[in-house]
py3Dmol code that shows the C-alpha trace and the ligand (Angstrom):
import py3Dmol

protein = """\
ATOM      1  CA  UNK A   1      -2.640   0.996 259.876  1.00  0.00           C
ATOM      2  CA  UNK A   2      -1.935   4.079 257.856  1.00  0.00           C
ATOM      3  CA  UNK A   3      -4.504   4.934 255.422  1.00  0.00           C
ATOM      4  CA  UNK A   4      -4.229   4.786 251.714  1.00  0.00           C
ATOM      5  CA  UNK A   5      -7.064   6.129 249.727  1.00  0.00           C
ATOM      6  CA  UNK A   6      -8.776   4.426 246.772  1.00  0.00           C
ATOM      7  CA  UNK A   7      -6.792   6.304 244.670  1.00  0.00           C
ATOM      8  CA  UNK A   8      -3.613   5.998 246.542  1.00  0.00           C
ATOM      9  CA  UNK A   9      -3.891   2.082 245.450  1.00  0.00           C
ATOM     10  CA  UNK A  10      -5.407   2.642 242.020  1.00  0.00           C
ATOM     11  CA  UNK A  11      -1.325   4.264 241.756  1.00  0.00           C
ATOM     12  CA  UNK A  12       0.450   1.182 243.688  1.00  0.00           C
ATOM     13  CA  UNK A  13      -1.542  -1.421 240.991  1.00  0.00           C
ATOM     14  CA  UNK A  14      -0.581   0.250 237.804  1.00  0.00           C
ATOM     15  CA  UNK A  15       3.066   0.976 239.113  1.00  0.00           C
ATOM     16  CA  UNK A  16       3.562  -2.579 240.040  1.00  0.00           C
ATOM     17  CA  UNK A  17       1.504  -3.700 236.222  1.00  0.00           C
ATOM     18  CA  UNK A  18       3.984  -1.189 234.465  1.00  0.00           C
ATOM     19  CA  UNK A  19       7.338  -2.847 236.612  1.00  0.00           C
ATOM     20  CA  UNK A  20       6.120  -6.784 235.784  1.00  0.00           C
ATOM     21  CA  UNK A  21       5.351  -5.503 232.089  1.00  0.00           C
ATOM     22  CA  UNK A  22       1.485  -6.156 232.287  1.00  0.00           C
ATOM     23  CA  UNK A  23      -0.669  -3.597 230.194  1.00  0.00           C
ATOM     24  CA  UNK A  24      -3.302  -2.613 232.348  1.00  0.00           C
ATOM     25  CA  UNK A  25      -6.307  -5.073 230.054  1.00  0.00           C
ATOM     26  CA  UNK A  26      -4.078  -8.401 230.547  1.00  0.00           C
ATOM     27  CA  UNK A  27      -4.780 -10.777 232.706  1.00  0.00           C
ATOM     28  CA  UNK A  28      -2.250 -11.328 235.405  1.00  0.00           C
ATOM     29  CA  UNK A  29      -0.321 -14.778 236.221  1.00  0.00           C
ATOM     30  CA  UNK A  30      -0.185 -14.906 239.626  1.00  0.00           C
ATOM     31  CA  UNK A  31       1.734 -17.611 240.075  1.00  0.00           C
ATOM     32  CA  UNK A  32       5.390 -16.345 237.607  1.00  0.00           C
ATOM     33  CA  UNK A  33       4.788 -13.076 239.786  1.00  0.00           C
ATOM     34  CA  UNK A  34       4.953 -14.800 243.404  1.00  0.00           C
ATOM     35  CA  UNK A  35       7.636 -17.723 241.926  1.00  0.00           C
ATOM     36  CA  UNK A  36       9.917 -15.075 239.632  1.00  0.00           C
ATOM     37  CA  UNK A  37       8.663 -11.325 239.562  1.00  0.00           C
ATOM     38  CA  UNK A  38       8.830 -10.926 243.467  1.00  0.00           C
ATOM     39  CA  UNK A  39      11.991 -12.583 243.492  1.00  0.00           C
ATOM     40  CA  UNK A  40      13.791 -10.528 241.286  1.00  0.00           C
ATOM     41  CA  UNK A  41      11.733  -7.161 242.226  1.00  0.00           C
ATOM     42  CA  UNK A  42      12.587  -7.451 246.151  1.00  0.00           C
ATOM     43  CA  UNK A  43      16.291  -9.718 245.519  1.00  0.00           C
ATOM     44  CA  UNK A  44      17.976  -7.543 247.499  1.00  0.00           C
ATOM     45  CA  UNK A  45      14.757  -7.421 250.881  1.00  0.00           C
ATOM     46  CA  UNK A  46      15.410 -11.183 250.425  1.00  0.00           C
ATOM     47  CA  UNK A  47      11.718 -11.989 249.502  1.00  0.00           C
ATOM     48  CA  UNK A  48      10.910 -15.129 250.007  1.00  0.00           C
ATOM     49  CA  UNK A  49       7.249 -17.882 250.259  1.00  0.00           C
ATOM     50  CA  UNK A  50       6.789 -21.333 251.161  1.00  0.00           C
ATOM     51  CA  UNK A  51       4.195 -24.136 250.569  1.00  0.00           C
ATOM     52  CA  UNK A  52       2.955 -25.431 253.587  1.00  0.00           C
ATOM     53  CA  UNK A  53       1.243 -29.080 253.556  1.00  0.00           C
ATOM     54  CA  UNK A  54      -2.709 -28.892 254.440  1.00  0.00           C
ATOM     55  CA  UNK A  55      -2.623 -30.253 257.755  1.00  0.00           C
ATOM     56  CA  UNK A  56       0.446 -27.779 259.333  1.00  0.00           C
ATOM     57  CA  UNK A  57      -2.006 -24.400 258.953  1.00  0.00           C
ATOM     58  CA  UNK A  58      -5.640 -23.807 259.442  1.00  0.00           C
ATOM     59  CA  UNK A  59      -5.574 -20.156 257.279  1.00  0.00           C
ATOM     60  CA  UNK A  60      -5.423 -20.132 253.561  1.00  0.00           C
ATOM     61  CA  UNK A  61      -2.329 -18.096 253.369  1.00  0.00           C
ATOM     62  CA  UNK A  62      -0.480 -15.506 255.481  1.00  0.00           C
ATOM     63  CA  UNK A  63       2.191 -12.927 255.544  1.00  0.00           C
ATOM     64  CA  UNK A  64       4.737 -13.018 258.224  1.00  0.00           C
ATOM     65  CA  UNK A  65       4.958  -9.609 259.327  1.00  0.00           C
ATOM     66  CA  UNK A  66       8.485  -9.871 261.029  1.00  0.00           C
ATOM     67  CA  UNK A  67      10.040 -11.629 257.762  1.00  0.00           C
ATOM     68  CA  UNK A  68       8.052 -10.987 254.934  1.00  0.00           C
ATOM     69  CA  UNK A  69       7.620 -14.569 253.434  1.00  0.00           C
ATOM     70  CA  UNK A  70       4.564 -15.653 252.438  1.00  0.00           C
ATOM     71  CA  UNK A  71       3.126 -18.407 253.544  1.00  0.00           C
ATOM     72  CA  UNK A  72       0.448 -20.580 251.367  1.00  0.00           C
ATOM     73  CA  UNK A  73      -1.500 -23.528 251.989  1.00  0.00           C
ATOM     74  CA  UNK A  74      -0.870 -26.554 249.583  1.00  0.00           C
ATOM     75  CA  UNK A  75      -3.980 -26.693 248.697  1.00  0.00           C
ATOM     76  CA  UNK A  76      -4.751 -23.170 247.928  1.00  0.00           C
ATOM     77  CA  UNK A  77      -1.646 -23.213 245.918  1.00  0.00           C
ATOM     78  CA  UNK A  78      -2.890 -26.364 243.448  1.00  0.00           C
ATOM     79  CA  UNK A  79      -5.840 -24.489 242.721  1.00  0.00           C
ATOM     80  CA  UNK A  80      -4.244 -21.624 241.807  1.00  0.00           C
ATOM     81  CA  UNK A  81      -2.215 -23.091 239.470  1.00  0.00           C
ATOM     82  CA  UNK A  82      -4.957 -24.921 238.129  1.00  0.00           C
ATOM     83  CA  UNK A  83      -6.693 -21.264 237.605  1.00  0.00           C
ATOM     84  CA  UNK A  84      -8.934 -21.253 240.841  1.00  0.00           C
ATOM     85  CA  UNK A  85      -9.979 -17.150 241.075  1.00  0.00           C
ATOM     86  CA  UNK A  86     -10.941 -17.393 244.833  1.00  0.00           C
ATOM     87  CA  UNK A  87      -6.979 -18.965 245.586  1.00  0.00           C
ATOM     88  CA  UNK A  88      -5.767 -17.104 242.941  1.00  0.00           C
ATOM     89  CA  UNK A  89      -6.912 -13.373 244.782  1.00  0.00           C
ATOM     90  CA  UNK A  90      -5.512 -14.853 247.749  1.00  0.00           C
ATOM     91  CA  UNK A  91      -1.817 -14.979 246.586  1.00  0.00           C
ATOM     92  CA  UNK A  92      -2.566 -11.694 245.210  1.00  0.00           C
ATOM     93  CA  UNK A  93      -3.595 -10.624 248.860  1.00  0.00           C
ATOM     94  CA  UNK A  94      -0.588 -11.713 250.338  1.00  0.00           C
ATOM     95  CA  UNK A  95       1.575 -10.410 247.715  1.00  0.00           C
ATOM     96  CA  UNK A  96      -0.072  -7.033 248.601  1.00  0.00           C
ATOM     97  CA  UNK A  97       0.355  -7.675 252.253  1.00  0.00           C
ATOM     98  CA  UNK A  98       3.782  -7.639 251.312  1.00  0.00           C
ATOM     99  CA  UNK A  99       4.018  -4.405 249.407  1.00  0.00           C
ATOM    100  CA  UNK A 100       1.793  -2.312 251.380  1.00  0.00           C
ATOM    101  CA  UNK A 101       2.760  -3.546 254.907  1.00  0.00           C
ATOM    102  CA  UNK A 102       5.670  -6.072 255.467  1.00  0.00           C
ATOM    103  CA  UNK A 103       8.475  -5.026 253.392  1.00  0.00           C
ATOM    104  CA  UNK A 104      11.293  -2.531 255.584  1.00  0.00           C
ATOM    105  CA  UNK A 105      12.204  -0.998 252.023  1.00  0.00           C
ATOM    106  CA  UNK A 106       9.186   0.895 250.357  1.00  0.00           C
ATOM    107  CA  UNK A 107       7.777   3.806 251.655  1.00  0.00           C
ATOM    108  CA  UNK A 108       5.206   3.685 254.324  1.00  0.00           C
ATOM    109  CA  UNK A 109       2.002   5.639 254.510  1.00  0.00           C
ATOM    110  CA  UNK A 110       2.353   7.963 257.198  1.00  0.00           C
ATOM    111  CA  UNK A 111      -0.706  10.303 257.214  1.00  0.00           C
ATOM    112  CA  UNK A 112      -2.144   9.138 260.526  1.00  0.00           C
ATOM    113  CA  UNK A 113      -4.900  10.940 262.273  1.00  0.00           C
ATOM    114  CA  UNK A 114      -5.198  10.563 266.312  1.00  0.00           C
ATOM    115  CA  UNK A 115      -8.633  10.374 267.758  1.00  0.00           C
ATOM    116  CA  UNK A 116      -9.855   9.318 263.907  1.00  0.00           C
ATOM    117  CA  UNK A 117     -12.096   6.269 264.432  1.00  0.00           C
ATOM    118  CA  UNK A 118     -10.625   3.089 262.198  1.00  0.00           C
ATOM    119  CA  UNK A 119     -11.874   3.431 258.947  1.00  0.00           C
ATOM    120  CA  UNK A 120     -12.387   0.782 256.357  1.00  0.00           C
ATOM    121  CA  UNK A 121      -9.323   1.436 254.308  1.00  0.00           C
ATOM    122  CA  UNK A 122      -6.996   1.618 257.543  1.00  0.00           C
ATOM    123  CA  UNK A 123      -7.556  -1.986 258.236  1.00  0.00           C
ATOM    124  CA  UNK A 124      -4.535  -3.869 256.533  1.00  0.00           C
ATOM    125  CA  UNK A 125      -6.994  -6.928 255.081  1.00  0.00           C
ATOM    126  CA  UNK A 126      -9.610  -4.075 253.581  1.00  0.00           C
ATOM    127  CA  UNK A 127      -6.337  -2.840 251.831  1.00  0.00           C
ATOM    128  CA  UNK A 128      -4.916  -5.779 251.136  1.00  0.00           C
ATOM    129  CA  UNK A 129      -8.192  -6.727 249.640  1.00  0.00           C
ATOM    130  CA  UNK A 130      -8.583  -3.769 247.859  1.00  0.00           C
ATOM    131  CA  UNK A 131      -4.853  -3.923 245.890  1.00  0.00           C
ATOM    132  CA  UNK A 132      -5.701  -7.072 245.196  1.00  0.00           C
ATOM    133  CA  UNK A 133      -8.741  -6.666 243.384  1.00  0.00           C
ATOM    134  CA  UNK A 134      -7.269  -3.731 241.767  1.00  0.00           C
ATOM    135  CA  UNK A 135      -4.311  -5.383 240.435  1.00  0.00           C
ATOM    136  CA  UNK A 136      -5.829  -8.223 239.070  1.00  0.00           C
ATOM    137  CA  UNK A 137      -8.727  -6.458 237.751  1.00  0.00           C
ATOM    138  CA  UNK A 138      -7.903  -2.905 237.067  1.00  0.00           C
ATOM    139  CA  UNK A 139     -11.606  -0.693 237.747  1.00  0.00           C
ATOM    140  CA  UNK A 140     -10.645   1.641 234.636  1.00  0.00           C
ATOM    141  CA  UNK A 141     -10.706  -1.333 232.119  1.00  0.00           C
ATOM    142  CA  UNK A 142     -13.446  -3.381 233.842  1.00  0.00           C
ATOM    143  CA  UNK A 143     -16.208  -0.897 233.205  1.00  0.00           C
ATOM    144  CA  UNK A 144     -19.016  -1.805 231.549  1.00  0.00           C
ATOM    145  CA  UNK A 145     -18.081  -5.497 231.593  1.00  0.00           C
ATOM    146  CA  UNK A 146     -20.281  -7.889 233.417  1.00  0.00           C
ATOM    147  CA  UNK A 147     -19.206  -9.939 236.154  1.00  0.00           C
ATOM    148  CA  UNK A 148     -18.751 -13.386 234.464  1.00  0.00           C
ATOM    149  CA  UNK A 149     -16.748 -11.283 231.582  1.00  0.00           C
ATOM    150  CA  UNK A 150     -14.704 -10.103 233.819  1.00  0.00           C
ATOM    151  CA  UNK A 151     -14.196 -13.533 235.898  1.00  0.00           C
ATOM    152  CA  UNK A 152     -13.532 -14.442 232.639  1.00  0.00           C
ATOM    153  CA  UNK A 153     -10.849 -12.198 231.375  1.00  0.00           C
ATOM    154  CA  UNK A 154      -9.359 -11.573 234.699  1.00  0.00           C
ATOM    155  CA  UNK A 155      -9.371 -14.939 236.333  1.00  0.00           C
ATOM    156  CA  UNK A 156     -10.657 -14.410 239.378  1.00  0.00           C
ATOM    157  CA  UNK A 157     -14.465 -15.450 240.914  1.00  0.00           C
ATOM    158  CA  UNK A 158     -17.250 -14.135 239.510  1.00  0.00           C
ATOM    159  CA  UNK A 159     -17.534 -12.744 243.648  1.00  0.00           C
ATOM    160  CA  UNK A 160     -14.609 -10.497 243.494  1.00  0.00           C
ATOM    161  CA  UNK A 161     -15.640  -9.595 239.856  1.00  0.00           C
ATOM    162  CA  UNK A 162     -18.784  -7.989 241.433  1.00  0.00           C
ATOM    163  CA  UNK A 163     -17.175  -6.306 244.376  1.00  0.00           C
ATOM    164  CA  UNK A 164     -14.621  -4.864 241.873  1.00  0.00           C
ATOM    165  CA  UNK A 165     -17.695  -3.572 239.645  1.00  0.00           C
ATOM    166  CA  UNK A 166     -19.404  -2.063 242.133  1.00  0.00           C
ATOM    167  CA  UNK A 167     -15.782  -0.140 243.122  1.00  0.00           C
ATOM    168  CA  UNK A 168     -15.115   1.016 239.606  1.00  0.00           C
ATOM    169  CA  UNK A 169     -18.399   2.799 239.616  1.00  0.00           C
ATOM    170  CA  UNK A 170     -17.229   4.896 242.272  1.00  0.00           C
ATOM    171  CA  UNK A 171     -14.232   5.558 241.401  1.00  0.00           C
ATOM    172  CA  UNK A 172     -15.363   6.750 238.086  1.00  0.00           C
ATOM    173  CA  UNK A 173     -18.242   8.632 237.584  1.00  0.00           C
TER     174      UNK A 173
END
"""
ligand_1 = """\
1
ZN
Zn -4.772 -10.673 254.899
"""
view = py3Dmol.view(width=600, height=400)
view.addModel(protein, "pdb")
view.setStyle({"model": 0}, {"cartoon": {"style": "trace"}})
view.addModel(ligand_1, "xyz")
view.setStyle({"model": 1}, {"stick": {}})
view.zoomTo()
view.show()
């Protein structure tokens, strides 16, 4: 994969917050941006997800990379809707799967460098990850928070809250 830089995604997060009308301190609603956001953003790259039933899949969720539709396990979806923050990240992860690697239409990140061994942010689920947590849980507005605030406010596990933490530290010293 193509790198993208820490700050490179810190861009892609508040873009997509300022298209679905989120202010960068509210919390997101996964679900109306997979069921009606997406839809209407990529209408014309045909985006497109499915609930699969629990026994047809072993993974949580995945992101066809020939067609773009996500694909989520029944269960993980329920939870999500019921406010789960470990299922909810993980439509967020596919949702940036789709964004940063499956969709034909947006621009591609094509700074590549040959011989380079593969760092962390040029693996597709580090990036994925790391859009995810950003986009739920912007690092700007996080600081100083503590992780169960931020679980809290953000709905997502008190796990991600802490990885995110640690991140915004870095990125803003
Ligand atoms: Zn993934």
């Amino acid at each position: 994969m193509p790198p993208i830089s820490n700050e490179e995604i810190i861009q892609l997060t508040q873009q997509f917050r300022k298209i679905l009308n989120y202010k960068p301190d509210e919390p997101i609603d996964i679900l109306w941006v997979l069921e009606h956001a997406m839809r209407v953003i990529f209408e014309k790259d045909g985006f497109d997800f499915e609930v699969k039933d629990v026994d047809s899949m072993s993974e949580h969720a995945y992101t066809d990379p020939n067609t773009g539709k996500i694909i989520i396990r029944e269960d993980i979806y329920d939870r999500a809707c019921r406010g789960e923050g470990r299922d909810r990240f993980t439509i967020a992860h596919e949702i940036a799967h789709y964004i940063l690697h499956a969709n034909p239409s947006i621009a591609r990140y094509p700074r590549i460098y040959p011989g380079d061994d593969v760092k962390p942010y040029e693996d597709s689920e580090w990036q994925a990850d790391a859009f995810a947590g950003e986009f739920l849980c912007p690092c700007q507005v996080i600081r100083g928070m503590t992780p169960e605030e931020v679980a809290d406010k953000f709905g997502v596990s008190v796990q991600a809250a802490k990885t995110q933490l640690k991140k915004s530290l870095r990125c803003f010293q």
